[in-house]
C-alpha positions in Angstrom: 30.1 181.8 373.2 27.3 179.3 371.4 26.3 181.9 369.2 30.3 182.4 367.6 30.3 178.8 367.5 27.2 178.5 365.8 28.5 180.9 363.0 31.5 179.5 362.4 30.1 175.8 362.1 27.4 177.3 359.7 30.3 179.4 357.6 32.0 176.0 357.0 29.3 173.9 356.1 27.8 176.3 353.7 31.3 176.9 352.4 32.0 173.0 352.0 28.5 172.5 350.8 28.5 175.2 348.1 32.6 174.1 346.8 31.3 170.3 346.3 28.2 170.8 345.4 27.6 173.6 342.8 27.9 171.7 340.1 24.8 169.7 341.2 22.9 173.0 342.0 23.5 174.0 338.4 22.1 170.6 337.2 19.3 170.7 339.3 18.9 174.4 338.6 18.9 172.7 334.2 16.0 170.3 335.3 13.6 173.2 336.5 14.7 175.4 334.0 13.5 172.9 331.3 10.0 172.4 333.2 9.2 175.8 333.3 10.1 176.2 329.7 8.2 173.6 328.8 4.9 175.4 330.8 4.7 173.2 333.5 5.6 173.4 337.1 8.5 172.3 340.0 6.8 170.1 343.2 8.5 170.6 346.5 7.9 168.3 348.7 9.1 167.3 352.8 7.3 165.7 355.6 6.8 168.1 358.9 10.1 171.0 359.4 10.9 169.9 355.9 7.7 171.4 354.5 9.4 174.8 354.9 11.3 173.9 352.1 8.4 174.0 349.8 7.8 177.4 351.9 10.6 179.3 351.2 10.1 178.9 347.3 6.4 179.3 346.7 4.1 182.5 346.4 6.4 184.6 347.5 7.9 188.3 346.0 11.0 187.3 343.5 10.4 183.7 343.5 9.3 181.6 340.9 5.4 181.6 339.9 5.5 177.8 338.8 6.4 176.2 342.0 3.7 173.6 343.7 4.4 173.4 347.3 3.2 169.7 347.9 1.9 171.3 351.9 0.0 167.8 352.4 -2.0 168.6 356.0 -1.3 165.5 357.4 2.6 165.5 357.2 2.7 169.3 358.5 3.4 170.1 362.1 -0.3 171.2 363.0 -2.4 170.8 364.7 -0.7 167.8 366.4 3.0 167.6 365.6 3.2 164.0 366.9 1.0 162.9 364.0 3.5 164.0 361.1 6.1 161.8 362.7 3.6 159.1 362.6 2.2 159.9 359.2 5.2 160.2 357.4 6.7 156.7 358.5 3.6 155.9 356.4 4.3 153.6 352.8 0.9 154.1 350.7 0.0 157.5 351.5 2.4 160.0 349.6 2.5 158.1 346.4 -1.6 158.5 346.3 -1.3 162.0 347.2 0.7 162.7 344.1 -2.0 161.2 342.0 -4.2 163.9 343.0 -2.3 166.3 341.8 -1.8 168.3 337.9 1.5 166.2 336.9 3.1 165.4 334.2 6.5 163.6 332.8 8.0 167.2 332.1 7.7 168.6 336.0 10.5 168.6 338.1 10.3 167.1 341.6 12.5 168.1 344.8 12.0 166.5 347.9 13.6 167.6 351.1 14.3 164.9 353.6 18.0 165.5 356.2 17.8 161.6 357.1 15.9 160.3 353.6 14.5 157.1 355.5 10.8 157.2 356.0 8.6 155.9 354.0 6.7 159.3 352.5 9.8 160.7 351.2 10.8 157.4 349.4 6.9 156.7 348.1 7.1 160.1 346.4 10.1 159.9 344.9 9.0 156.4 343.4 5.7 157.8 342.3 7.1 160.8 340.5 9.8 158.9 338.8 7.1 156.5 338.0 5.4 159.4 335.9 8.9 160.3 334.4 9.6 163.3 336.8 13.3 164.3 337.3 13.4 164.0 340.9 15.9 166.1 343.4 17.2 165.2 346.6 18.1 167.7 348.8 19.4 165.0 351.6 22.6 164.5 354.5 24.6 161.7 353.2 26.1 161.4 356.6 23.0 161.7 358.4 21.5 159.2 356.0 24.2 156.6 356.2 23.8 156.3 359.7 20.5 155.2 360.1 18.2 152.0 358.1 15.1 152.6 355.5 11.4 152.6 356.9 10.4 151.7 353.4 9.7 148.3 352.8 12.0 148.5 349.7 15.1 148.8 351.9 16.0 151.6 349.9 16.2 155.6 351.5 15.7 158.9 349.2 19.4 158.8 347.8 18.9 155.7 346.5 15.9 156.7 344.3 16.4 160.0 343.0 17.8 161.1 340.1 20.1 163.8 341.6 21.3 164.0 345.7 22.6 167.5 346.8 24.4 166.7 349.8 23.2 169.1 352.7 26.2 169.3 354.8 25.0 169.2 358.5 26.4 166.1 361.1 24.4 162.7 362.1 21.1 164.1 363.9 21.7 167.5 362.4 22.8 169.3 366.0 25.8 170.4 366.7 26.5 172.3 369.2 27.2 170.7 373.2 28.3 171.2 376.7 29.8 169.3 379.1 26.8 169.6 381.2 24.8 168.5 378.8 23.8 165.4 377.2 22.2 165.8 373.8 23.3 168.1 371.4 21.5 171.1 370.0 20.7 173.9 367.3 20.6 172.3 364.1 21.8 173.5 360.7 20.0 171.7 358.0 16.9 174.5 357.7 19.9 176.9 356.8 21.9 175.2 354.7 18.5 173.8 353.3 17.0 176.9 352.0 20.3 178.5 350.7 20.3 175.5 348.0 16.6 176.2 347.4 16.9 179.6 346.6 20.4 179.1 344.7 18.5 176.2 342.6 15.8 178.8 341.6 18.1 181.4 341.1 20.6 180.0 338.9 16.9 178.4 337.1 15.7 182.1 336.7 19.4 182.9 334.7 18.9 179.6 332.5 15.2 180.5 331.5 16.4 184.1 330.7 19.5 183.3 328.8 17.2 181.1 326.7 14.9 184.3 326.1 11.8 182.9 328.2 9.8 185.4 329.8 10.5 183.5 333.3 6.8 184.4 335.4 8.2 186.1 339.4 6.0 187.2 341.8 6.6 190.7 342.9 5.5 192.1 346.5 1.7 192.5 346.9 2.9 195.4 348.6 4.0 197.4 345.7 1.1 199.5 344.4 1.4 197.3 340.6 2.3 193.9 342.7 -1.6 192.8 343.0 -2.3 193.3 339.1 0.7 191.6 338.3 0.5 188.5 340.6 -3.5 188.3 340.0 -2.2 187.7 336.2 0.4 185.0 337.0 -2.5 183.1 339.5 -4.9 183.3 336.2 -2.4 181.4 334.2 -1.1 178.6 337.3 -3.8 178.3 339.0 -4.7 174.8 337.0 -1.1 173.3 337.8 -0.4 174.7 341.4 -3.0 173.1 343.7 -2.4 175.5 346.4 -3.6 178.9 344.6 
């Protein structure tokens, strides 16, 4: 059945992902670690599905306070999803975005993009490595080496950032089929995806402690002590995270 398949294709590419990549979650994991030590903040960026990337890690109970979830409007998948498609394919519009934002050479920047070709992706990147950023790449290598660049610089995500993390899912990220079927479907990139998010931020959180910093979490607001607490962290981010 579909569903068994699903599993086990899922099981191996997670597996596969975590054996060859850990070592570049842990580095990634170093890079926020010294951001957030340093009092300043991790971006997240990705254009349309990818913006639940920025998602899973911001405001939310046991995740980290100084995450800015770069949710541009115009790249999310509302209120016409057509129009992030279009808008992301975009050169000149990312890079400015960034400008409007609290940023400095300390923050961390990870961008989330399965094929790394359009044009948003590869104008941020640029732009925050322009500031002096560390800049993550959370990217399929196989997915990205089978399509061209829509930046006018030839060049796709990998080629810019500092760091790649290879997300393990097949060219055009489906991969299930049947015979009486022509395209493929059910992707695996939002799963694998969000594992190395939260493993990034969780092996972050063990750095900052080990190094004795008093790492700022989020706890439920629905534990009766979770709106005090949270209000507290808000007061202190609200200057660097544009979204609170």
């Amino acid at each position: 059945m579909k569903h068994e398949e699903f599993y086990r294709i899922v099981s191996d590419q997670m597996s596969e992902q975590f054996e060859k990549e850990k070592e570049n979650i842990d580095l990634a994991a170093s890079y926020c670690a010294d951001s957030i030590m340093k009092g300043r903040v991790i971006h997240v960026f990705g254009c349309g599905h990818s913006q639940m990337f920025a998602m899973e890690v911001f405001y939310r109970a046991g995740g980290l306070v100084p995450v800015n979830a770069l949710l541009i409007p115009h790249l999310a998948l509302f209120p016409k999803a057509k129009l992030s498609t279009l808008q992301e394919r975009v050169e000149g519009f990312s890079d400015e975005y960034l400008k409007l934002e609290n940023t400095s050479k300390d923050d961390t920047m990870i961008i989330v993009s399965i094929s790394g070709r359009n044009a948003g992706v590869v104008d941020m990147a640029l732009e925050a490595k322009r500031i002096g950023m560390k800049v993550i790449a959370l990217t399929s290598n196989q997915f990205s080496d089978s399509v061209t660049s829509r930046h006018s610089s030839g060049k796709k995500l990998k080629d810019v950032a500092d760091l790649v993390i290879d997300i393990k899912c097949v060219e055009g990220d489906a991969c299930l089929s049947m015979p009486q079927l022509e395209p493929k479907f059910t992707g695996t990139s939002t799963i694998l995806g969000m594992f190395v998010m939260d493993c990034i931020t969780s092996r972050c959180i063990e750095l900052c402690v080990e190094k004795g910093y008093n790492t700022p979490i989020y706890v439920s607001s629905n534990l009766d002590r979770g709106d005090d607490i949270n209000k507290e962290h808000i007061r202190n981010y609200q200057s660097l995270v544009d979204c609170l």
